[in-house]
N, C-alpha and C positions, 0 to 999 in steps of 0.2 A: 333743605338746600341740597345740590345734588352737589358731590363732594367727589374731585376727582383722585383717580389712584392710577398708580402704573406696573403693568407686568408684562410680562412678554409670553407669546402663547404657541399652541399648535393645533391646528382645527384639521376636524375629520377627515380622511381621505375624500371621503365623497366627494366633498364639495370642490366644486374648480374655479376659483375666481376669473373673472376678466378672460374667461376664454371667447373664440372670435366664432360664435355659434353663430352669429346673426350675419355671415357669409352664407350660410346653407339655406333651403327653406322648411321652413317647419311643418311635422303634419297638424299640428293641432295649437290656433291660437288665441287669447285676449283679450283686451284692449279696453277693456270696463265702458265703449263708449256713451258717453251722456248717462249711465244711470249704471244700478247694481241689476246685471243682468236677471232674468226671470228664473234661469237654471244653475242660478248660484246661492249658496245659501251661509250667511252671517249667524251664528251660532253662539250665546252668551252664556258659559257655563259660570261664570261666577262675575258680579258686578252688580251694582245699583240697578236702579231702573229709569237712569236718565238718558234721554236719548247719544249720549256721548262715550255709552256702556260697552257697545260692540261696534263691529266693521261699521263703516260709512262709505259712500259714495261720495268724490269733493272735487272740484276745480279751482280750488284756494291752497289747500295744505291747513297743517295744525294751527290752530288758535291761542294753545295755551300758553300759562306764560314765559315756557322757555321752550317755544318754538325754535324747532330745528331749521324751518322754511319750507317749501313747497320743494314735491318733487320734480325733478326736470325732467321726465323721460321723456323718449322716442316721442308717444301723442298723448301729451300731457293736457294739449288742447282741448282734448275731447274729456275729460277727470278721469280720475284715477279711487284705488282703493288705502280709505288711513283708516286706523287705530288709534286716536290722539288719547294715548297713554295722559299725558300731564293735563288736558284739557279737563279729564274724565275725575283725574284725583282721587279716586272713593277707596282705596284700601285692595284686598285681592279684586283682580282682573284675570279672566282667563277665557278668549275669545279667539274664535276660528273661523277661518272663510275656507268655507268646501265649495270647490268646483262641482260642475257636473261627471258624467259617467265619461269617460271618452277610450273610445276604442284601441287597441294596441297589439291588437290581432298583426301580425306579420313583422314585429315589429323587434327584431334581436337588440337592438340596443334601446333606450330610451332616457333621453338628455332633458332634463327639465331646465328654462333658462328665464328670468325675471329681471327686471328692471326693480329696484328700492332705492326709498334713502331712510336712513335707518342710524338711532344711534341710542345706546343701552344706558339705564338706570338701574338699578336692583331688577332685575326682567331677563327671560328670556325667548327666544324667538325659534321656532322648531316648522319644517317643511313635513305634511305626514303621507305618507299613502297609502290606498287600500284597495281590494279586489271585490271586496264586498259591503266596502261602505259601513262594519262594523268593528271588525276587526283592523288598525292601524299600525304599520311601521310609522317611527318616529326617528326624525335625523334636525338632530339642534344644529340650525346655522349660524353661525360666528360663537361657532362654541370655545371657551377662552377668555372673551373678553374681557376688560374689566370697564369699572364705570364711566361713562365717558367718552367711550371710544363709538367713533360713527364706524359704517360699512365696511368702510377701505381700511381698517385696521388705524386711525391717528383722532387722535384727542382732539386736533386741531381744527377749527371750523374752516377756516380757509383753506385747508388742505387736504377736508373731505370731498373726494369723487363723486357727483352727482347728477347724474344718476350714476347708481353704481351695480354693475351685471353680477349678478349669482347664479350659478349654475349646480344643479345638483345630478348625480348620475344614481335616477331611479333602475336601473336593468336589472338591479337581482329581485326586485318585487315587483316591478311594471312589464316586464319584455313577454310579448307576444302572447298579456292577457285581454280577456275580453273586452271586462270592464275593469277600468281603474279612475279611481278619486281621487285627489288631490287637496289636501289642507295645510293652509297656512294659521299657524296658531301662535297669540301672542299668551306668554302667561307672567303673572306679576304676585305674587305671595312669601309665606317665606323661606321658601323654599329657594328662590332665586336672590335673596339679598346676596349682596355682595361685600358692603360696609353699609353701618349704619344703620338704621332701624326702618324708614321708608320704605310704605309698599306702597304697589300703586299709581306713585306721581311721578312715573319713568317718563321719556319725552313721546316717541311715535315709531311707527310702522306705516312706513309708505308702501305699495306696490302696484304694478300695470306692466303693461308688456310682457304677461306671462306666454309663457311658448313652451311645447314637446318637438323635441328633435328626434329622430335615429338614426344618428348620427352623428362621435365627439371630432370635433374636431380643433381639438386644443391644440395653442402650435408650441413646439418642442422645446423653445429656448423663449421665457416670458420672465424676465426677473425684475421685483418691481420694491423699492424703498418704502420704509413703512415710517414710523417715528424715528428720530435721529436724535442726537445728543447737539444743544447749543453750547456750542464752549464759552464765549462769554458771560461773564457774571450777570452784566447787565446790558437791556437794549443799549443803551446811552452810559459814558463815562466819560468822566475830565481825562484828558489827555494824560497825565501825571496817573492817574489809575489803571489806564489800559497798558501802559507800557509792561508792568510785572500783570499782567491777568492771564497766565497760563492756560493754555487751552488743550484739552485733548480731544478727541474723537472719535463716536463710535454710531455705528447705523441702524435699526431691521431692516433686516432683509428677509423676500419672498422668494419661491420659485413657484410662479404662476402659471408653469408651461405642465407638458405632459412628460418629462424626461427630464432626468439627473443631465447638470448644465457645470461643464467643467469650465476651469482655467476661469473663474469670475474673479473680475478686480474691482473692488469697492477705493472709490478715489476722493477725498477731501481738501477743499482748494478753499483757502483765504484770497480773498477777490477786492482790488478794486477799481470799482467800474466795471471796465469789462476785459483788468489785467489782472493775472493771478501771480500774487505776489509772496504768495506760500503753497503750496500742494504734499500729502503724503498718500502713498495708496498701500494697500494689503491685496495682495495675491491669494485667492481661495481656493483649493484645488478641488472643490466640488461641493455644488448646493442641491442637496437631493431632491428627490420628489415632493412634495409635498412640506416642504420646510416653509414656516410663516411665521416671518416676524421673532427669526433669528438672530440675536446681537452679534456684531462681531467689532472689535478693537484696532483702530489703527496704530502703528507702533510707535508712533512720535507726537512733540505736543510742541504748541508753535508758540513764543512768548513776541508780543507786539515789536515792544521798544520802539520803532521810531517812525508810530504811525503819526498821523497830522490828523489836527482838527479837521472832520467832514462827513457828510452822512452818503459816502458813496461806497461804504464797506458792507459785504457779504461775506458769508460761507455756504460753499456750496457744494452738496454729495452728488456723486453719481456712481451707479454700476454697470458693468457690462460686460460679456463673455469675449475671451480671447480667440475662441471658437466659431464661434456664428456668429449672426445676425438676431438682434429682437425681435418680437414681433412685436411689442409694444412697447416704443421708445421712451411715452409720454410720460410712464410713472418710473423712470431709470435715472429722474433728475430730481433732488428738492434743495430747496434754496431761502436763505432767510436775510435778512439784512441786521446791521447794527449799523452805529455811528460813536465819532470819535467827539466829546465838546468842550470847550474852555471850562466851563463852571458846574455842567449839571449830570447828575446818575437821574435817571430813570428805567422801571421795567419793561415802557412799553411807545408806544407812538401814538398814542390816544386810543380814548375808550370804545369797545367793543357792546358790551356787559355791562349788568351791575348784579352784587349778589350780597345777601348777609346770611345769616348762618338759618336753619330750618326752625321751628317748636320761639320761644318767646324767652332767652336768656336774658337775663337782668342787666349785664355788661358784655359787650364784646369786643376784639382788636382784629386789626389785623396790621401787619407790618410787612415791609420791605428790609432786604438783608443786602447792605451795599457795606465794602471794602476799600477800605483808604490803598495806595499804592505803596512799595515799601522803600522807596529811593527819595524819600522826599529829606530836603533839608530846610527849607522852608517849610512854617507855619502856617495850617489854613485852618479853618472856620465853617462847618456848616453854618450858615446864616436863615435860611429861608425852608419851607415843604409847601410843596403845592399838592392837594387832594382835590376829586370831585366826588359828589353824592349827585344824589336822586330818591326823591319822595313817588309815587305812584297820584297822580291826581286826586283819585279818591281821598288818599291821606291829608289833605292839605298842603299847604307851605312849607319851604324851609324854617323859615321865620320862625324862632321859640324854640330850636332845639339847638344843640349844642354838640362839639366834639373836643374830645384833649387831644394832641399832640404831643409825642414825646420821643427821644433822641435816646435810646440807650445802646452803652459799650457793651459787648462779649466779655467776659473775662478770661484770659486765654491761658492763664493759669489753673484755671476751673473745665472749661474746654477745650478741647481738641480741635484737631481742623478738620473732624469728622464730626463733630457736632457730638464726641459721647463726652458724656459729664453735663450736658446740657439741663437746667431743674425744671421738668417740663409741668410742672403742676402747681405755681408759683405765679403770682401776676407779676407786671414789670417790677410795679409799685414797690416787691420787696423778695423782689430775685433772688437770691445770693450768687446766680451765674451772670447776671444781667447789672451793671452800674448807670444807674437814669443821670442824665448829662441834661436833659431838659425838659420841661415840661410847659403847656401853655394851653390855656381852654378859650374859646374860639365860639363863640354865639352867631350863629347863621341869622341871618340879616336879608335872605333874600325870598321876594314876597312868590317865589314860584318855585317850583318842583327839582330843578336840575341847577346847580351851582359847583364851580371852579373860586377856588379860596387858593391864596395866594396868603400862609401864616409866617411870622416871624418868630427863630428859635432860638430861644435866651437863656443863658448858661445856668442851671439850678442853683450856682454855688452863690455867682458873684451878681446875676440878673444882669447878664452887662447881652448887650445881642450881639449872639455867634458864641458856637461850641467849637472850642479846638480840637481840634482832629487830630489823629496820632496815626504815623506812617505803620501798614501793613495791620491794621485793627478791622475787627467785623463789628459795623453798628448797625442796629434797627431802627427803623424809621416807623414809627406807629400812629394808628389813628385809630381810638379808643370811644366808643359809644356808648353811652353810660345810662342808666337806669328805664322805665318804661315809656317815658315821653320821644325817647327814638330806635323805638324796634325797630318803626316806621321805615325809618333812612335804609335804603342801598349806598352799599361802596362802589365805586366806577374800578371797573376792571379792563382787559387786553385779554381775547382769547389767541393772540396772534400766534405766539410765540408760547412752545414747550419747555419749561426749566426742568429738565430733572436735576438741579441740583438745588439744595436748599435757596430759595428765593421770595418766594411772597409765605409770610406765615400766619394763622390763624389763632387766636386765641379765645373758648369758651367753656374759661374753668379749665383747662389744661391748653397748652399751647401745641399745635400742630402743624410741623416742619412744614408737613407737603403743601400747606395752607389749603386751597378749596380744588387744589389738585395739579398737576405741572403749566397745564396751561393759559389757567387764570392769573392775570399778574398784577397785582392793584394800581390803581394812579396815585402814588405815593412818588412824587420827585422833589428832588433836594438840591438845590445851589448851596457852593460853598463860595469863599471869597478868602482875597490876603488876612490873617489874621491880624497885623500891622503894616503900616508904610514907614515908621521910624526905625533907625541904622539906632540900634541896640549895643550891636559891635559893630563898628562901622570898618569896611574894607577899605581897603586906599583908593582916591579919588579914580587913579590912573587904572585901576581893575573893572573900569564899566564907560566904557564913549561909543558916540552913537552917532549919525547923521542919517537924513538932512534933518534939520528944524527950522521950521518946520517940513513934518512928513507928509506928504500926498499919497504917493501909491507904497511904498516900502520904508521899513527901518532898518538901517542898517545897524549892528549893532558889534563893539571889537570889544572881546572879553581878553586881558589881559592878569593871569595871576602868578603867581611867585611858584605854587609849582601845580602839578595837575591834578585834579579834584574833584568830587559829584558838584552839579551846580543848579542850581533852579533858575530858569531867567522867566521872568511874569511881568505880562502885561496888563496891567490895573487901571479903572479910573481913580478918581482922586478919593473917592470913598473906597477902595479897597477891593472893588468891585469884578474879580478876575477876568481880564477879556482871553486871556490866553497865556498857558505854561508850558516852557520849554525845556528839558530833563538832558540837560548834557552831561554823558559822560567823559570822565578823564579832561575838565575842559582845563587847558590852559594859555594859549596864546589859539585864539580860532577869531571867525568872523561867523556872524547868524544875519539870517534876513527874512522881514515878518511882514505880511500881509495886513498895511491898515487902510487898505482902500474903502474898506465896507464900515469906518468908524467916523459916528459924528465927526465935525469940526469940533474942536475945542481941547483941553488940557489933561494929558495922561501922565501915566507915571511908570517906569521902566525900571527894573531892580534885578537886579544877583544876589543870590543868596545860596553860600556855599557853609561848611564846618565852622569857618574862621569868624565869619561874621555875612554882612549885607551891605550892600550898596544902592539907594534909591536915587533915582534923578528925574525930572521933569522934562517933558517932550510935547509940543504942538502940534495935530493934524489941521492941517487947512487945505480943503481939495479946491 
């Protein structure tokens, strides 16, 4: 499995990303069209002997099975040159595409510039040149990375640049010789692991639109965001959770021009729609040459409190010099969404992916790390997990295999809010940092390949369905695949979204935080619900009225109490069924007003619930 990781890097001077070469005309160019030209030559020092071994000629892109996708470039139309590393599979690879001889007689500077789409397994990737075709300089491009990361520097598949320009400045070994060569070399051994033990089954090397300029003409101020930091916990959270989900903020940053770019202000705005309803920024007093994929810190962290249910919320970075102008605005912006919900945590917005772990482990997990909020006074209930898998056709059916589900607490006496004390070598089963609240096995039942299970989660102790939840607790949400009849199974995952913070976790034979790396996030989601509708302590009648009854478009609701106090107001059906929670502070004599246009006709239930006790009552929607 390819298994993601995160670091932050600095890559060789040489190379000048995203510079605007392709304004000038080049002397010498390209373009692979329709076939691998006659005075090029693919080169296979180390590999099988399947035709999948070295360079190819393609107008599809990679095959294999975790296809990157085809490249976009400039004339894609016409194919281009890959390397499908993961197609190939066979252990060391180490293959090269030499150009032919090309002249560079008068030639003081000399700018090499290509079109890829590119993204790293245990592999690396090196531009070489030579004057004699025997003797070679060698300059690794995207030297740094780490697993995962495509061209543009980000893990993210929807936020890799593609086609994406590289530029390398050949002049101290090319300039003003006769003949020079040119080689792109992919190599995979082990030399180049990075985690893990996998050679080999890296993803691809795309390339076309190779060009020589003489002449850089990188512009002076190019500053460009790289991976950013999501503050929220999760895509998706109950209203009652986001309120305390602290968020802070931090960015990479490039400087992709040819010049130290002063007075840069890195800016982060909590958005919604398209009002920004939080912003802080950092003042940089200078981002030097050649800096890639430098973190920097905003100095403030924004706490919700009094967002509303809806999925029109974003965070959104930018940078930009107080100096000048960019020259490339496009990557000076990233941008991600979350959403606020009555009942449900989720990692992601549907599936991307599917992945399980590499080699044929006897059992494996993986789990989702969601947070209760810590203002609650009211009791609630996970009640439900919804997962998807996926079998591969070959494999057969769902039908005949099996998954556990299971609910376990943090012990936070045991752990920290840094995760040290965490017993990482311990399955759920018999943790001692980890307390199981549920567990339930689930026999797949569907006669095809790709299923969405909707389970029920039933308290370990008492079997009664729905696990109480505890204000400001870390629980995991797990789905455990158990012995050789479902190696088979993939888990459905979300490449969408980056978590560097502890988020989806892995487990095989030891548990691992990062789970299959920041940006894989399983479909692991969880409703929770009222724990009860009966007034236990019951408040005074006069501490909860409401009109109309029945409601059409609005309830109005007058909370009256003896003095002022945390208060929970939740919207329920008659099963307990949370449609919406309202977290008022200090409430004491106030008015609220809730949106039930968008609910069936038929019979709810409206409740306060503060320190002193609760108050439930009965309300009609009829539109």
């Amino acid at each position: 499995m390819k298994k993601f990781t995160s670091s932050f890097l600095m890559l060789s001077f040489l190379l000048l990303f995203g510079s605007n070469l392709s304004a000038q005309t080049p002397f010498w160019t390209e373009d692979f069209d329709s076939q691998l030209p006659a005075d090029w030559t693919a080169i296979k020092v180390a590999g099988d002997n399947t035709p999948s071994s070295n360079w190819v000629w393609t107008n599809t892109g990679p095959a294999g099975g975790f296809s990157t996708g085809a490249l976009l470039s400039t004339t894609a139309t016409n194919g281009w040159m890959l390397f499908d590393s993961d197609l190939n599979c066979s252990g060391n690879q180490d293959v090269r595409l030499v150009s032919p001889k090309v002249n560079c007689t008068g030639r003081d500077v000399v700018i090499l510039e290509f079109e890829t789409h590119y993204r790293r397994f245990n592999d690396k990737t090196f531009v070489r040149v030579s004057v004699d075709s025997v003797n070679w300089t060698e300059i690794e491009i995207f030297a740094g990375f780490t697993n995962n990361m495509f061209g543009s520097g980000t893990t993210v598949p929807g936020d890799a640049i593609n086609p994406f320009k590289v530029t390398v400045d050949l002049t101290a070994t090319a300039a003003n010789q006769p003949q020079v060569w040119i080689a792109f070399r992919f190599l995979a051994d082990p030399s180049t692991i990075i985690a893990g033990t996998d050679v080999g089954c890296a993803y691809s090397w795309q390339i076309d639109d190779v060009a020589l300029y003489d002449i850089d003409n990188t512009p002076a101020i190019n500053l460009a965001i790289g991976d950013f930091f999501y503050p929220p916990a999760s895509y998706a959270q109950p209203v009652t959770q986001i309120k305390t989900d602290t968020m802070g903020f931090f960015a990479d940053l490039s400087n992709l021009g040819s010049a130290a770019v002063t007075n840069v202000v890195l800016k982060a705005e909590v958005r919604q729609g398209t009002n920004t309803i939080w912003s802080d920024s950092l003042l940089i007093p200078e981002v030097a040459i050649g800096v890639t994929d430098s973190t920097y810190t905003l100095p403030n962290v924004f706490i919700p409190n009094a967002l509303t249910v809806g999925n029109n919320y974003s965070i959104r970075y930018r940078v930009y010099s107080l100096d000048g102008v960019d020259a490339d605005m496009a990557n000076n912006t990233k941008q991600e969404a979350f959403i606020v919900t009555d009942v449900l945590y989720s990692k992601e917005a549907g599936a991307t992916t599917a992945y399980r772990p590499g080699g044929t482990p006897a059992d494996w997990a993986v789990g989702n790390v969601y947070q209760t909020g810590k203002n609650w006074v009211e009791q609630y209930k996970a009640t439900k997990a919804t997962i998807r898998v996926i079998k591969n056709a070959d494999d057969g059916p769902l039908a005949g295999s099996a998954v556990a589900i299971a609910l376990v607490e943090i012990k936070d006496n045991l752990v920290d809010a840094n995760w040290n004390g965490f017993e990482a070598g311990q399955p759920y089963t018999n943790n001692p940092t980890m307390g199981l609240r549920s567990f339930n096995l689930y026999d797949f039942t569907a006669t095809g390949g790709d299923a969405t299970v909707a389970i029920d989660l039933y308290d370990i102790d008492s079997d009664l369905l729905g696990v109480t939840l505890a204000p400001g607790k870390r629980y995991i949400l797990i789905a455990e695949y158990q012995g050789p009849a479902n190696i088979t199974i993939f888990h459905a995952f979300s490449e969408e979204i980056s978590y560097f913070q502890i988020s989806t976790v892995v487990y095989t034979g030891t548990w691992f935080l990062g789970g299959f790396g920041p940006a894989p996030a399983a479909v692991l989601r969880m409703d929770i619900d009222l724990f009860s509708t009966a007034d236990e302590v019951s408040l005074p009648d006069n501490s909860l009225s409401f009109y109309p009854n029945p409601a059409n478009a609005n309830l109005n609701v007058d909370i009256s109490l003896e003095e002022p106090t945390l208060a929970n107001i939740t919207l329920a059906d008659l099963n307990g069924r949370v449609i919406l929670i309202d977290e008022v502070e200090n409430a004491y004599q106030q008015k609220r007003q809730y949106d039930v246009s968008n609910l069936p006709n038929g019979m709810y239930i409206v409740r306060i619930a503060t320190k002193q006790g609760t108050k439930t009552k009965k309300f009609v929607v009829q539109h």
